[in-house]
C-alpha positions, 0 to 999 in steps of 0.5 A, a space after each residue: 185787345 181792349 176797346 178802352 185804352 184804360 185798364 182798370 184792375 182792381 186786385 190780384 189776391 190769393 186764398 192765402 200767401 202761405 200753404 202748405 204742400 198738397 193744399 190746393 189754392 188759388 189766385 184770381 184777378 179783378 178787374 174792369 174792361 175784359 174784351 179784347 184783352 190778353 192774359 199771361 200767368 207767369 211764375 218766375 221767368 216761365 209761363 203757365 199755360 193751358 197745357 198744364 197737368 196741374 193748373 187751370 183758368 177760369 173766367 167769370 163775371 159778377 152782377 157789377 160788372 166786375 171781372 174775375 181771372 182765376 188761377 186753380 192749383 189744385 195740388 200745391 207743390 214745393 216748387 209753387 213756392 215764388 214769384 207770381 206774376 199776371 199780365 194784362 195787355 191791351 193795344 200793346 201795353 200792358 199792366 202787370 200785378 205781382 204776389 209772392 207765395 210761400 209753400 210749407 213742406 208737408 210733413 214728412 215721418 220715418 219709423 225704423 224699422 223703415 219696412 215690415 221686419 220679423 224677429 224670434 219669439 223672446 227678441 227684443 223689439 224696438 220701434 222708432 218715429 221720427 220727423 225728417 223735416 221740422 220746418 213743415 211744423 210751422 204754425 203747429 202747436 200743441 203737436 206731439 208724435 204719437 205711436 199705436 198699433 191696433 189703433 191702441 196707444 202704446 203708452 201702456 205697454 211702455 216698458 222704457 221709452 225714449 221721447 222728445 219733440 221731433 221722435 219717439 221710440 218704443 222698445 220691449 225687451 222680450 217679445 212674445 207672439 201677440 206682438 205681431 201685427 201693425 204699428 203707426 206713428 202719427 202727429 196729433 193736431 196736424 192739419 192735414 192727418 199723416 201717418 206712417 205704419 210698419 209690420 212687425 212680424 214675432 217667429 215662433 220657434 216652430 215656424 219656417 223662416 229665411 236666414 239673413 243673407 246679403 245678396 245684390 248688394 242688400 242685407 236682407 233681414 231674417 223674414 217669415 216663410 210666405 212673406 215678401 220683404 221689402 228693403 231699400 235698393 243698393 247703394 247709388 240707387 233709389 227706390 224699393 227693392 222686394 223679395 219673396 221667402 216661399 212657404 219652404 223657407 227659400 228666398 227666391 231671387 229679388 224683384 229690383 224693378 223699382 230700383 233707378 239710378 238717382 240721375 235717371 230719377 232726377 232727369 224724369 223729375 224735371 221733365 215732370 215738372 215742364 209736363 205739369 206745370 205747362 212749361 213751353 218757353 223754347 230755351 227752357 224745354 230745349 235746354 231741359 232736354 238736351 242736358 237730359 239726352 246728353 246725361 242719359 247718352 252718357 250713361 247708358 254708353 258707359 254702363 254695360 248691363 242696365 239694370 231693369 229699373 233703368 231700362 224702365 225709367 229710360 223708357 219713360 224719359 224718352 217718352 216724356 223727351 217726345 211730349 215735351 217736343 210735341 208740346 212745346 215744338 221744341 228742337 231736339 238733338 235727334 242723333 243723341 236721342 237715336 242713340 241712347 235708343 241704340 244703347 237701351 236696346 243692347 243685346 247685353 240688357 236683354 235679361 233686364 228687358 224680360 224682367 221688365 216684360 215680366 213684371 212692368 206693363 212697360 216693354 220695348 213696343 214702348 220704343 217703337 211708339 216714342 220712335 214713331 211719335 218723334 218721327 211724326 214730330 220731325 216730319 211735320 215741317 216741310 225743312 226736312 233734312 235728310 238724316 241717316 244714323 246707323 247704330 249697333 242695334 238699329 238704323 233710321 233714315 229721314 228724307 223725302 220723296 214724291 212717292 207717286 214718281 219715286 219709290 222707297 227701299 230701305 235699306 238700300 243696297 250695299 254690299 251688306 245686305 244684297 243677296 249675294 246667292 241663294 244662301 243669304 237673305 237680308 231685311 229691307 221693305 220696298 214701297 212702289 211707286 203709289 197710284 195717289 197723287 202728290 203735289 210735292 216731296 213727302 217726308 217718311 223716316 225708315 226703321 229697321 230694329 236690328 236685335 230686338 226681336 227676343 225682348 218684343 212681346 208675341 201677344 196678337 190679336 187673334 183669339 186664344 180659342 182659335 188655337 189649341 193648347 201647345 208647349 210652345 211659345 209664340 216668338 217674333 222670329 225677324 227683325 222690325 221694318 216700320 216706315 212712317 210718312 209726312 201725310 196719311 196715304 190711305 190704303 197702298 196701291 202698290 201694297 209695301 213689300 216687305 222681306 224678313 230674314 228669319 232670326 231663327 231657322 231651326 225648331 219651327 216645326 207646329 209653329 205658324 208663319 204670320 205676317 204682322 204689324 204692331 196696332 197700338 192701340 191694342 198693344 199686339 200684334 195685328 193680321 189685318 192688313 197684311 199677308 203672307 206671299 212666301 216662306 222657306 226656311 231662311 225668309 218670309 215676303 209678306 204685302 201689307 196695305 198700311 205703314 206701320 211697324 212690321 215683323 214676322 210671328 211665329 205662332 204654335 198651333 196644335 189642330 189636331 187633338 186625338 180625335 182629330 189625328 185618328 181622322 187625319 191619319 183614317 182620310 190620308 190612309 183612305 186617299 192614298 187607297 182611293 187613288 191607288 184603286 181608281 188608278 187600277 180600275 182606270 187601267 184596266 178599263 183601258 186595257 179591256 177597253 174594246 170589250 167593254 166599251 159603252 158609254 157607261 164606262 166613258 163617264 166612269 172613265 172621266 170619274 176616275 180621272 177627275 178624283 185622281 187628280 183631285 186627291 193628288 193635288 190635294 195631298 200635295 198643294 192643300 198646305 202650301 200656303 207660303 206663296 200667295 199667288 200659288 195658293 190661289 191657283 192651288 185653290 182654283 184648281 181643287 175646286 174645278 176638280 173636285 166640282 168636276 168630279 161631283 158634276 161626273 157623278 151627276 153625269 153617271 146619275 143622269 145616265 143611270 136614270 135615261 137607261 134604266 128609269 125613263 127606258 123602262 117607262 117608256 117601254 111600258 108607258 109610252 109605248 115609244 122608246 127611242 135611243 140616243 147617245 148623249 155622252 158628249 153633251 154630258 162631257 162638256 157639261 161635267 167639265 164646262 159647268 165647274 169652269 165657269 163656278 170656279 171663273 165665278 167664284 175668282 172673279 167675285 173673291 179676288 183679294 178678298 180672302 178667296 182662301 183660308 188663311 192657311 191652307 190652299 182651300 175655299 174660305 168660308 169667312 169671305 163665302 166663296 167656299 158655298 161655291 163648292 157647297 151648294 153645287 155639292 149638296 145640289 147634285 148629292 140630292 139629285 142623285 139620291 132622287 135618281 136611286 129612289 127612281 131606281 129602287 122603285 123600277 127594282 121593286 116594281 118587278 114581279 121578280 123581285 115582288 115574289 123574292 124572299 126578304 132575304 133575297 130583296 135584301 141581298 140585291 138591294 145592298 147590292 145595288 146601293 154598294 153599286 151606285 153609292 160611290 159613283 154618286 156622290 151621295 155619302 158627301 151629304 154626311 159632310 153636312 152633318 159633320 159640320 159640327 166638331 161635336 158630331 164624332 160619328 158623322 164626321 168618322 162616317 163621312 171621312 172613311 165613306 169619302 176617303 175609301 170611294 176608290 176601293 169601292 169603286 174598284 170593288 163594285 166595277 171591276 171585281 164584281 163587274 162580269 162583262 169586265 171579268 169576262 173581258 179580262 179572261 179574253 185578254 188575259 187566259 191566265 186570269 180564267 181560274 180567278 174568274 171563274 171563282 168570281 163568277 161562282 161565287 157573286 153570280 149576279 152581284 154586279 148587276 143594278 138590279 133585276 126586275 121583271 117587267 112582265 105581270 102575272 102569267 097565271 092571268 090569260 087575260 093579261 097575256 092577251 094584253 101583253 100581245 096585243 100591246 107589242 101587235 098594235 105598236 109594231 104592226 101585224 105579226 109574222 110568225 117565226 120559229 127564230 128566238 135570239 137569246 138576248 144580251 146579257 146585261 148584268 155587267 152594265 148598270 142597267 134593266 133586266 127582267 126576267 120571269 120564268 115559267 115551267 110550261 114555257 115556250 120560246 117566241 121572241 120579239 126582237 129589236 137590232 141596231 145592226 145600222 145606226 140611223 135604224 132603230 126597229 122592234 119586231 115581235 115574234 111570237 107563235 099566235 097558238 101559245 097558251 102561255 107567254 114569257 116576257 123578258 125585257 133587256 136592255 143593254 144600252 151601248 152607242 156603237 151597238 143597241 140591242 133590245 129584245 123583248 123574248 114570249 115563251 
């Protein structure tokens, strides 16, 4: 309001009172006493507001105190044309100044033909330009028509013409190939230039061309191959339609994209107008709107097949319908807009809806958007009245609810879509009662779209490199559930359950499952958020965090390329062998088990049955990914296992080295060798290790992508997969420290020193096909594999770890004597095929064969070697008695053994007879010249026997 109850204005003028269309212009008030003053621009009985698209306010001061209130249009328009009026109040008067504006049309010119043409070489060839609207001339003098091509004028080629004020026409009798190319028409002195131009083609006789034909309803002229022709679009429609004649001479089928309907042309135009003019009066948007809901209601209901010019301004006059609400805050007749949605949506447009997908950047997400943003509208007041439409294509409901104290379903249940048996599955989502509080009902609107799952676009957000190239096509395979509420809950806790109906049920073979929602800002379909709880072949139940629209895609993925397949196919093969193999190594363990007992074959027991159910569970469960709580617990299970397995290979490590690398040092070094068993507490560590890892990793990753999206496996994106790798690579390293600390107990051995290559060779691939498998060692290949370019790696460490079993069988079983030999006892029927291995592979299934004697040439360094045992063990008796030591070529043990040709038997003796009893003896003749040491051990809890043997 003003301070002064004066009011002075001084003028109202504008930069002139008559423009012409496309001009900009502009009025401006002055006046005195600005403050606290309220300014209204009216034209005609409407207001202009800031809303405008077109106009704009400005307010500005000059040096004399002078006021100014400028109005710009920067474009004028026909419809500027007017009464004008500004209105100034203070203290609840008001002065009001008035100006009428006069706007000249904008020249408007036609050439026919209206579109580019061709003709034959030698036709005749007329040219005509015409003014449509005289009255835009207004003010014009010493104006003509002019037309040119090339920018030439064509006054000289002129061979007859026929000319006056308002046309002018150009004709040629014979035409000739030059004169192809562009003709303008134009008006010379015209203010603002304007011109119109058309492409006239000449067919030589020897060029490929379309015959004339009437097709949709269009004549369609006669056009040079590889040129699109454009000619108007069939009666009652507006627009432009287009066809393409290929480089064969073949019409292909016409674009008719651009073609309305004159009404739904007419409805869009006056929606523009509120729109760009700024329009907000309640009575005029309303009445706008409803007269416009009810003409497309009419015709949408009444036609049975919209075309895809229709389809397309439909979707822009519900969108611009949801603007105008918006910005006016308008009412609307909510039902009729429902169902003109309804209709649009129409399996019987479902041909015009794919070539608006093809050829519009519009499509039926367009729907969603205008559905969601009317929903928003709707809801905003706390009057909302409940609201249920349910049409052929979709259905809504609008209502409220405390949803801290009452969940949503939707649809409810009726006798149409409850599942009545294990053969029906309906579509409906269920949000539980949210944990966030509320102090009163909110508003929510309900959605299921019912058929639009074929005319949806299947674009999503993941990146096209993640998938390989497929014949096959991603497809939105449900119906769309979308719920939107009054206020912005944040994240759902409760997550909202949704369950799809599968639209399709057959054929989905390399297709992947997604659970998805549809993110407008980017136009596709988004995976976050939402994931996949289980799937058959009639449904999906996915859980999603945030409210939105929701459906169900189908993805193709091809994973395996030919390369890929070869390793699938070598590591399924090599699994199934592995489990086969260890099976059969378990069982004959078993069976044999009263002669081979040891504490060896205990941990290689455990080995066994822990890669067993590890590879089982994993060719069975890794895949199904379908339901979300069984693929964690699928996950958890292979990581305990195939930990377990890894901790079992440290565990057989561990023992190899107390029985072989620390018993031969302590023998030699420390002179103080005790022996203790301590399976159990390498049992409880291989098993309880890997338990607390996998409680770990559960408790760190829960809901925070544990697994891989899609398989039953630990993700490297959320990091719980380095709870596998580092333990992993951990053990791999230590184990391979533990065969280098046995490799060198082999090689310290004069045995193996005075070996020939050959046979240092032969024991050491020996020893290594022993111990690899049971190791674990082969999995640092795995590393190396990483890389999919790393072909040779990733063959090496797919058949090395696919074929540990027959290795396992073959290094433990087949070429294990003491097993062997306890098969013979069991089984007499087995001696021949014994024998034959004994024959052939007399020690392979021995570790390694060292000799811990030295040199026997050197008498100083037999006098050492008895002095040695005699200070350890106390003054020696001497005994004729020499007991053959145990043989340990069936354990994965030490075994010395250094023979001499003048040799004679003495022996020093150590007997577990008692188990709290761990005594070494040494018996030796005192007079023997020459000494033979053999070292044995044979480590075995229920039974230790180690015996140092002089000869």
């Amino acid at each position: 309001m003003c301070r002064k109850r004066v009011l002075e204005i001084l003028s109202l003028e504008a930069t002139s009172l008559i423009v012409r269309e496309g001009t900009p212009f502009k009025m401006r008030l002055s006046f005195r006493n600005m403050n606290e003053c309220e300014f209204q621009w009216f034209h005609g009985d409407y207001e202009v507001t800031n809303t405008s698209t077109r106009y704009a306010m400005e307010m500005s001061k000059t040096d004399n105190g002078t006021s100014i209130l400028t109005l710009h249009i920067g474009k004028s328009l026909k419809r500027d044309e007017g009464h004008w009026k500004i209105r100034v109040t203070s203290h609840g008067t008001f002065i009001a100044r008035n100006l009428s504006i006069i706007v000249i049309p904008r020249l408007v010119l036609i050439m026919e033909p209206m579109f580019g043409f061709s003709i034959e070489e030698g036709e005749q060839i007329t040219i005509r330009c015409t003014i449509q609207n005289p009255e835009s001339l207004v003010n014009i003098e010493n104006g003509s028509l002019v037309l040119t091509k090339g920018g030439s004028n064509l006054t000289p080629y002129l061979v007859a013409s026929s000319n006056t004020q308002l046309s002018v026409t150009w004709y040629k009798g014979t035409s000739v190939v030059d004169d192809s190319g562009v003709y303008t028409c134009l008006y010379m002195t015209y203010p603002d230039p304007v011109s119109v131009s058309v492409s006239a083609t000449i067919i030589a006789q020897e060029q490929k061309r379309c015959n004339s034909e009437i097709s949709n309803g269009i004549q369609w002229n006669k056009t040079l191959a590889g040129k699109t022709k454009r000619e108007p679009c069939p009666p009652n429609q507006k627009g432009i339609a287009t066809r393409q004649c290929n480089v064969e001479g073949i019409w292909e089928p016409p674009n008719l994209i651009n073609c309305t309907t004159e009404a739904f042309l007419n409805a869009s135009s006056e929606l523009d107008t509120i729109l760009e003019d700024g329009i907000t009066d309640p009575e005029k948007t309303s009445e706008t709107i409803d007269n416009t809901l009810h003409l497309m209601n009419n015709l949408t209901s009444s036609t049975p097949e919209l075309s895809a010019g229709d389809i397309s301004s439909s979707i822009d006059i519900l969108e611009k319908i949801v603007n105008v609400t918006n910005s006016s805050g308008s009412s609307i007749a909510k039902e009729v807009f429902f169902s003109v949605v309804d209709n649009v949506l129409s399996s019987n447009n479902s041909e015009s809806w794919n070539a608006v997908n093809e050829k519009t950047e519009k499509d039926a997400s367009s729907l969603l958007k205008s559905i969601d943003r009317l929903s928003e509208v709707v809801i905003q007041n706390d009057n909302i009245s409940a609201t249920q439409f349910t049409g052929s294509n979709f259905e809504l409901t609008i209502n409220k609810t405390k949803i801290d104290e009452t969940g949503i379903r939707f649809p409810e249940v009726t006798s149409m879509n409850s599942t009545e048996g294990s053969d029906t599955f309906s579509t409906f989502f269920e949000l539980g009662k949210q944990k966030i509080k509320t102090n009163k009902a909110m508003g929510y609107v309900a959605v299921i779209y019912k058929n639009i799952a074929d005319i949806l676009p299947a674009s999503s957000e993941r990146p096209d490199d993640t998938e390989k190239p497929s014949q096959k096509k991603a497809f939105v395979n449900s119906r769309v559930l979308s719920l939107t509420t009054q206020a912005n809950i944040g994240s759902l806790n409760p997550p909202l359950k949704l369950t799809f109906q599968n639209v399709q049920t057959t054929s989905l073979s390399g297709m992947r499952t997604l659970c998805v929602s549809w993110n407008f800002s980017t136009n596709k379909w988004s995976e976050q958020g939402c994931i996949l709880v289980k799937r058959d072949i009639k449904g999906t139940v996915c859980e999603c965090d945030h409210l939105t629209n929701f459906a169900i895609l189908m993805r193709p993925y091809s994973s395996d390329t030919e390369d890929e397949q070869s390793l699938k196919t070598i590591s399924l093969v090599g699994v199934v062998l592995s489990i086969i193999f260890i099976a059969l190594t378990f069982i004959i363990y078993i069976l044999t088990w009263r002669f081979i007992k040891s504490d060896q074959n205990i941990m290689m027991l455990n080995l066994c049955v822990s890669l067993v159910l590890a590879y089982v569970v994993f060719i069975s469960s890794v895949e199904q990914k379908d339901n979300e709580g069984l693929c964690v617990a699928i996950t958890a299970v292979l990581h305990y296992l195939f930990l377990a397995t890894f901790f079992n290979m440290l565990g057989m490590g561990l023992y190899y080295f107390m029985s072989i690398t620390v018993t031969y040092y302590a023998m030699y070094v420390a002179n103080n060798f005790k022996s203790k068993s301590r399976i159990h507490w390498i049992l409880v560590g291989t098993w309880g290790i890997p338990f607390v890892i996998v409680m770990i990793g559960l408790g760190s990753f829960w809901g925070e992508g544990y697994h891989l999206r899609f398989n039953c496996w630990l993700s490297s994106e959320s990091g719980s997969l380095y709870l596998f790798i580092v333990p992993v690579c951990l053990i791999a390293v230590i184990n391979i420290l533990i065969i280098v600390s046995l490799v060198r107990v082999l090689c310290a051995t004069s045995a193996m020193a005075n070996s020939s290559l050959k046979k240092k060779a032969a024991s050491g691939l020996r020893s290594l096909g022993t111990l690899l498998p049971v190791l674990g060692v082969t999995w640092l290949f795995g590393i190396l594999a990483v890389n999919e370019k790393a072909d040779t790696f990733q063959y090496i460490f797919v058949i090395a770890n696919a074929l540990q079993g027959v290795f396992i069988f073959a290094s433990h079983v087949l070429l294990n004597k003491k097993v062997m030999l306890a098969l013979r006892k069991k089984y007499p029927v087995l001696n021949t095929l014994v024998s034959f291995v004994e024959s052939s592979k007399e020690e392979s299934s021995s570790v390694s064969k060292t000799n811990s004697s030295t040199e026997p040439q050197s008498a100083l360094l037999n006098s050492k070697k008895r002095t040695f045992f005699e200070r350890y063990f106390g003054k020696s008796t001497k005994r004729n008695k020499v007991q053959k030591s145990e043989s340990f070529l069936t354990e994965k043990t030490l075994s010395t053994d250094c023979t001499l040709s003048d040799a004679t038997g003495n022996s020093v003796e150590m007997s577990e007879n008692v188990p709290d009893t761990n005594k070494l003896q040494l018996i030796v003749e005192e007079d023997s010249p020459k000494r033979r040491f053999k070292f044995s051990l044979n480590i075995n809890p229920w039974k230790k026997k180690y015996t140092v043997t002089g000869m």
